[in-house]
TIMIGU-785446 format. One line per field, with one value per residue (C-alpha): y, z, x. Coordinates in Angstrom, 3 decimals, decimal comma. Layout:
% residues N
y	(Y_...)
z	(Z_...)
x	(X_...)
***
This chain:
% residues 369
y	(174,334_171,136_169,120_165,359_162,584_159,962_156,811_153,464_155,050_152,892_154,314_156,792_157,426_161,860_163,453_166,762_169,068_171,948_173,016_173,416_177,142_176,550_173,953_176,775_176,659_179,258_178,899_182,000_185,880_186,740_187,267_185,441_186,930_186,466_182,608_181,374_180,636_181,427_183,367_185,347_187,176_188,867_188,001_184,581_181,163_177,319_174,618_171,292_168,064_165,105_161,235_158,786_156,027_152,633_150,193_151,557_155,073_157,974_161,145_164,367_167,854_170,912_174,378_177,164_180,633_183,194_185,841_186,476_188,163_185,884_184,210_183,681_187,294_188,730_186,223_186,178_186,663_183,117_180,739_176,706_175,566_171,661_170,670_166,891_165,804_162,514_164,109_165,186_168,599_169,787_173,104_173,549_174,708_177,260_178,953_178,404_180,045_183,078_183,382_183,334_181,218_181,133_179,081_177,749_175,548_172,067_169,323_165,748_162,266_161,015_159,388_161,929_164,822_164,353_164,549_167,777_168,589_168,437_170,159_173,362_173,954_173,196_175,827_178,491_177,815_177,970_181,676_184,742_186,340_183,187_182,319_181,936_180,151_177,168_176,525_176,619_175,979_174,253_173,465_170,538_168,805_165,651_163,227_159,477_158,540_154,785_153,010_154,163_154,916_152,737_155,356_152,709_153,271_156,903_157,993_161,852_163,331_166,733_167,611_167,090_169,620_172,596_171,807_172,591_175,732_176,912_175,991_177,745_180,128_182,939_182,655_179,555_176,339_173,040_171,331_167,237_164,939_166,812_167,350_166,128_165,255_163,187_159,664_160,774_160,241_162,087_160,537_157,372_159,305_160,425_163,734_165,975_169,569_172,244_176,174_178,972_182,472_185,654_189,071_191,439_194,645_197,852_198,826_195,470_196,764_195,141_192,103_188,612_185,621_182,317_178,829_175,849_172,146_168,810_166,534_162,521_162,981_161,065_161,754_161,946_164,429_167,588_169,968_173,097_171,933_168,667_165,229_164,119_161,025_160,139_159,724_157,998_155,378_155,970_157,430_156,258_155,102_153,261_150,583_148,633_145,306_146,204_149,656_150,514_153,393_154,424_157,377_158,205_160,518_163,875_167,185_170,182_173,226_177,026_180,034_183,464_186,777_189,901_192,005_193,213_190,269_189,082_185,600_186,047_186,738_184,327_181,480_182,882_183,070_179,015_178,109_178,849_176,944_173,973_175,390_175,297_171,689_171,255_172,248_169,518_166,790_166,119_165,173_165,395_161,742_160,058_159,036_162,145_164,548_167,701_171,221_174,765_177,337_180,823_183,181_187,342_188,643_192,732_193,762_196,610_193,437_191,180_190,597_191,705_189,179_191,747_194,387_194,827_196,523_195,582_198,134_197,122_197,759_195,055_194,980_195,047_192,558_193,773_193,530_189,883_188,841_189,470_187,689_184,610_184,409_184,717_181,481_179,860_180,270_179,569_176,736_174,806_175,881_174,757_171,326_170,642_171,397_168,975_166,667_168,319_168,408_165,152_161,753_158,096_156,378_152,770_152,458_150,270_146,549_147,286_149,619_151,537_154,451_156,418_160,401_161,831_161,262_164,739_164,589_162,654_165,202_168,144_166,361_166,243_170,156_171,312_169,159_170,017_171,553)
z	(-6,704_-4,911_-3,243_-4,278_-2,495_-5,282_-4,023_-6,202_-7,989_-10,073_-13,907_-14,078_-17,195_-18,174_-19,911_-21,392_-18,644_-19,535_-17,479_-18,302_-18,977_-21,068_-23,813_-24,505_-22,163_-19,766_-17,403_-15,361_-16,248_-14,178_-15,333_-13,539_-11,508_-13,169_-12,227_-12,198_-8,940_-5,017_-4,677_-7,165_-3,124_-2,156_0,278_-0,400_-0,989_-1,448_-1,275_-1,793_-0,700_-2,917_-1,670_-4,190_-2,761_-4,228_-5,388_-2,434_-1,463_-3,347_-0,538_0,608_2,104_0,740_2,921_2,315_3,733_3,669_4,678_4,584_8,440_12,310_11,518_15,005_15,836_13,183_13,018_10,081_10,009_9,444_9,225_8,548_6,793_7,051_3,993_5,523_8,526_7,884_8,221_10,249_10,637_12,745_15,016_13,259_17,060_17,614_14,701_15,195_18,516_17,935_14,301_13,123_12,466_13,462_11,501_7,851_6,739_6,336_3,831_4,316_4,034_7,137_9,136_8,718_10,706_13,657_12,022_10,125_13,807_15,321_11,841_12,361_16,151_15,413_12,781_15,093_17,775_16,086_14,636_16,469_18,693_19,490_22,108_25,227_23,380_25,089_22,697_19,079_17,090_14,053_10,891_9,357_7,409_5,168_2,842_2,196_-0,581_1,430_-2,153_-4,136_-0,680_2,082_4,332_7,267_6,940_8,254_5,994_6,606_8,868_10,936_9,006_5,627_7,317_8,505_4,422_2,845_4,875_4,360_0,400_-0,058_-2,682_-4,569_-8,831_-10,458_-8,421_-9,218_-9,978_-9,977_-8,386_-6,191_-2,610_-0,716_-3,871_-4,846_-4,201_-4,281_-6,743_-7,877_-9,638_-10,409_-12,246_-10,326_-8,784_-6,792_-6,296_-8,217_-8,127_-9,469_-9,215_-10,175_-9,858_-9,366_-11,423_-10,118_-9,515_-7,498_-5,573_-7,233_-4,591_-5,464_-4,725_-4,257_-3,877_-3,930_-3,529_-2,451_-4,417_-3,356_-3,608_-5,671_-7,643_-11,134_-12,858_-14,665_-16,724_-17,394_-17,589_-19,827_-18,200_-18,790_-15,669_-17,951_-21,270_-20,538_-18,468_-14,929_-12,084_-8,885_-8,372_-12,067_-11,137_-7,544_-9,085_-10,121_-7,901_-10,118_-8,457_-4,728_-4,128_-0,202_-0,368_0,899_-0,683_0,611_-0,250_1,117_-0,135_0,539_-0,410_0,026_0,670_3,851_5,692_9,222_10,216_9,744_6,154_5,728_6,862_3,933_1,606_2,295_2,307_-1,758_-2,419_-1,656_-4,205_-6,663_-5,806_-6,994_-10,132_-10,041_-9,639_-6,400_-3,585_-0,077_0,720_3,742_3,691_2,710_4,658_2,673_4,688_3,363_5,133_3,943_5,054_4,691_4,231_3,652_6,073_7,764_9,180_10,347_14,365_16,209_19,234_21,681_21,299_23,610_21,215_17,424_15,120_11,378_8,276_6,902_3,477_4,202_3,408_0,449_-1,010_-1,131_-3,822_-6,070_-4,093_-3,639_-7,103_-7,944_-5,174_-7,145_-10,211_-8,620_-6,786_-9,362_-11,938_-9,484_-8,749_-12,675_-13,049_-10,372_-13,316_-15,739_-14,322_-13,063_-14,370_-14,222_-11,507_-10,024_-6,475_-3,512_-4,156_-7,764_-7,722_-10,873_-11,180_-15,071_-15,361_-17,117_-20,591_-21,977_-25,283_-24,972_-22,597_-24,756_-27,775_-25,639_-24,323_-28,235_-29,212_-26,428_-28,594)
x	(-97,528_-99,022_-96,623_-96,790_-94,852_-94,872_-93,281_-93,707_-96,817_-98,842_-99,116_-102,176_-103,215_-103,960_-106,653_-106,312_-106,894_-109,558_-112,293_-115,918_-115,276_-112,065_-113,997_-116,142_-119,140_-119,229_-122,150_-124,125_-124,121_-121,506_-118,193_-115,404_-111,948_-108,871_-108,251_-111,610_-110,657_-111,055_-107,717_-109,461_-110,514_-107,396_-105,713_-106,854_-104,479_-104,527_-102,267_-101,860_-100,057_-100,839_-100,005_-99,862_-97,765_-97,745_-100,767_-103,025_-102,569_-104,519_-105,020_-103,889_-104,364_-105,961_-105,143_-107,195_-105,669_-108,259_-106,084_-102,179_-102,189_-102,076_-105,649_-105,576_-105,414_-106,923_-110,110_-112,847_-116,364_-117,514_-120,614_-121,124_-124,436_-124,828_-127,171_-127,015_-124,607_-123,411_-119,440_-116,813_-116,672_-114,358_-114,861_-118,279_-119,954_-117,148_-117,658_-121,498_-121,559_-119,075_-119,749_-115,771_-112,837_-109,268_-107,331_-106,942_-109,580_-107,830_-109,741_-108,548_-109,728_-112,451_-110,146_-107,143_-109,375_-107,317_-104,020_-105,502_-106,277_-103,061_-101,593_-103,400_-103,058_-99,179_-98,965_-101,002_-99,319_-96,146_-97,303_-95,656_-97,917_-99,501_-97,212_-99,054_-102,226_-103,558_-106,844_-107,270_-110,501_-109,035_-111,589_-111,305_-113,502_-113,425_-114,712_-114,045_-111,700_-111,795_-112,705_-109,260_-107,391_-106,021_-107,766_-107,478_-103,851_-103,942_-101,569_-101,728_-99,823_-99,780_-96,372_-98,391_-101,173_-98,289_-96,787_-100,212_-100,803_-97,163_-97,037_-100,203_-99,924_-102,399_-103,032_-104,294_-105,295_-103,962_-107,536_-108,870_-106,953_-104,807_-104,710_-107,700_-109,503_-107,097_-108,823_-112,630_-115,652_-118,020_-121,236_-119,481_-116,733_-113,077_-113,815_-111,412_-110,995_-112,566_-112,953_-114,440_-114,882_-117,468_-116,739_-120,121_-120,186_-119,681_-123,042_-123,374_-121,089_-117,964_-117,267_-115,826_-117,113_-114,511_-115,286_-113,535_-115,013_-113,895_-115,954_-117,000_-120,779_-123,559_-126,744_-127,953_-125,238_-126,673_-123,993_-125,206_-128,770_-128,260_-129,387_-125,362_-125,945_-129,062_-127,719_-124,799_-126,816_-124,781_-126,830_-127,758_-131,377_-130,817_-132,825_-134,032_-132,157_-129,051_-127,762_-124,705_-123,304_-123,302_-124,914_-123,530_-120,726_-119,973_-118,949_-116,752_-117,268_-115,622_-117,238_-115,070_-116,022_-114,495_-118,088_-118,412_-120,704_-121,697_-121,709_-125,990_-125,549_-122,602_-124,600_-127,545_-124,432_-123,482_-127,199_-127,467_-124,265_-126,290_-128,594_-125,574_-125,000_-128,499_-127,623_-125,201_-127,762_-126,170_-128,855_-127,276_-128,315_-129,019_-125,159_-123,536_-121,937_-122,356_-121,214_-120,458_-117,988_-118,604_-116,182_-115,931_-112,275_-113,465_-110,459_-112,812_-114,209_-111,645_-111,864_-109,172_-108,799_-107,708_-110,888_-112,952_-115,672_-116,027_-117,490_-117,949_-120,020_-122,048_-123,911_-127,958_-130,212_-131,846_-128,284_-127,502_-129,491_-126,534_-124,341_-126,244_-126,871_-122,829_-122,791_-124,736_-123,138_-119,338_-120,450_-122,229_-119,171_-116,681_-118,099_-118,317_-114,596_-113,845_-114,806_-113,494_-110,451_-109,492_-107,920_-108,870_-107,606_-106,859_-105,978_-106,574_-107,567_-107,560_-110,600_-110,546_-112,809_-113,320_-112,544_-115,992_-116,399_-115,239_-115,977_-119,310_-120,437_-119,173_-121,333_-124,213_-123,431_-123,162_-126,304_-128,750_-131,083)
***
């Protein structure tokens, strides 16, 4: 379960919580993993620490533990794909130059990546085995929840980081405002977390395909094909007079697979996720830090810290096409659930931001033709 620290909350009004999927619009050709979800890789788990405290504070910490071994030891195949830089990414040129990771992925809020820092290299160095470590290349990355969250407070905390990681659990994902979506938009509406899953068939070779997003970007919002940020008259670019949305912002997103991939392919894999955010209507402004991390778990392939040779299988080219179009499909899925799944919300200085219309979007979903 998340962990929330709730103290003197403000009243925040629910929606009924279904995702895109679950009102009855499922969305690619691939069939989803159990969850709908990225623990749907095994081995794979997330967890949350939500802080809502008072009139002002809306933030958190999302973990993501892509395997259940010393991640340290026992490193992943990794790449990072920037579709536009205006972010910080933490220990993106590690994992650029060596083509792994070796640590959790931590998501926070922009000014919280040094706590989420100082969170992961406590936890690794805190891991047996790891005793006589003197660097760690913790990722981090982040987006800015600054309009609903005192984010100048700093109000994350390395303990909040090691809690995440150490609460992280497999099954179904706690979704929308939780974690570190829990004070971010998304297209003018509250966004948050989101996830989805797709499983190839057998004679794709079987492999899942997990990604979760953090979502806080802008653009003119598309739901399964339907001009949604249209017809309801909220988009950015609305008019050169009167701007009525924002549409800087950044986006999160960790693809993990379990098909045997190098860092090469990986960074192929996290270039069509941008291609699902497309889908979105999302346009990696000028402003927006949007990243992917796309991680292999196939255990064949796992790095073992202390080899001196590495030998591993990796799928060939000509068999990716499958896999970048399940990307696709998860990505753009998860991002929409983000929606889906989150509640209105008023935080700092009164800012009040809408959940998505649900059932004006499901009208326009059931009427698009």
């Amino acid at each position: 379960m998340a962990v929330v620290l709730v103290l003197g909350m403000a009243t925040l009004t629910a929606q009924q919580h279904r995702t895109l999927r679950e009102w009855g619009f499922p969305t690619g050709i691939f069939e989803t993993g159990r969850y709908n979800a990225i623990t749907d890789v095994p081995g794979v788990t997330v967890g949350h620490v939500t802080l809502i405290e008072g009139d002002s504070v809306r933030t958190g910490v999302t973990a993501i533990v892509p395997h259940q071994g010393n991640i340290f030891r026992q490193k992943v195949p990794a790449a990072i794909y920037v579709g536009n830089g205006f972010g910080k990414l933490a220990g993106v040129t590690q994992v650029s130059e060596l083509g792994n990771i070796e640590t959790p992925v931590i998501l926070t809020n922009t000014l919280s990546v040094a706590a989420g820092i100082e969170g992961v290299v406590r936890y690794t160095l805190m891991q047996s085995g790891n005793e006589q470590e003197r660097s760690v290349n913790a990722v981090v990355g982040e987006t800015n929840d600054g309009r609903l969250n005192d984010i100048r407070g700093m109000h994350v905390t390395p303990q909040m980081v090691i809690d995440a990681i150490n609460g992280a659990h497999g099954g179904p994902v706690e979704q929308g405002c939780v974690g570190a979506g829990t004070g971010t938009i998304c297209f003018g509406f509250k966004g948050g977390i989101g996830t989805s899953s797709r499983v190839l068939p057998a004679s794709l070779g079987g492999y899942t395909i997990g990604v979760l997003v953090q979502t806080n970007y802008g653009g003119i919002l598309e739901i399964d094909g339907v001009q949604v940020g249209q017809k309801l008259q909220k988009h950015d670019f609305i008019n050169h007079v009167r701007k009525t949305e924002n549409v800087d912002g950044s986006c999160m997103m960790v693809v993990i697979t379990d098909a045997p991939l190098d860092s090469r392919n990986l960074e192929r894999v996290a270039k069509r996720a941008m291609m699902g955010m497309a889908k979105t209507g999302g346009i990696a402004s000028n402003g927006s830090g949007d990243y992917v991390i796309a991680l292999s778990v196939a255990p064949g392939n796992l790095i073992d810290s202390s080899a001196k040779t590495i030998t591993s299988t990796v799928l060939a080219n000509g068999e990716m096409s499958s896999i970048f179009a399940a990307t696709i499909e998860a990505t753009a899925e998860a991002l929409w659930n983000s929606l889906f799944m989150a509640d209105p919300m008023t935080g700092r200085s009164g800012n009040h931001v809408d959940a998505l219309p649900v059932e004006q979007v499901l009208k326009m979903l059931r009427n698009r033709n």
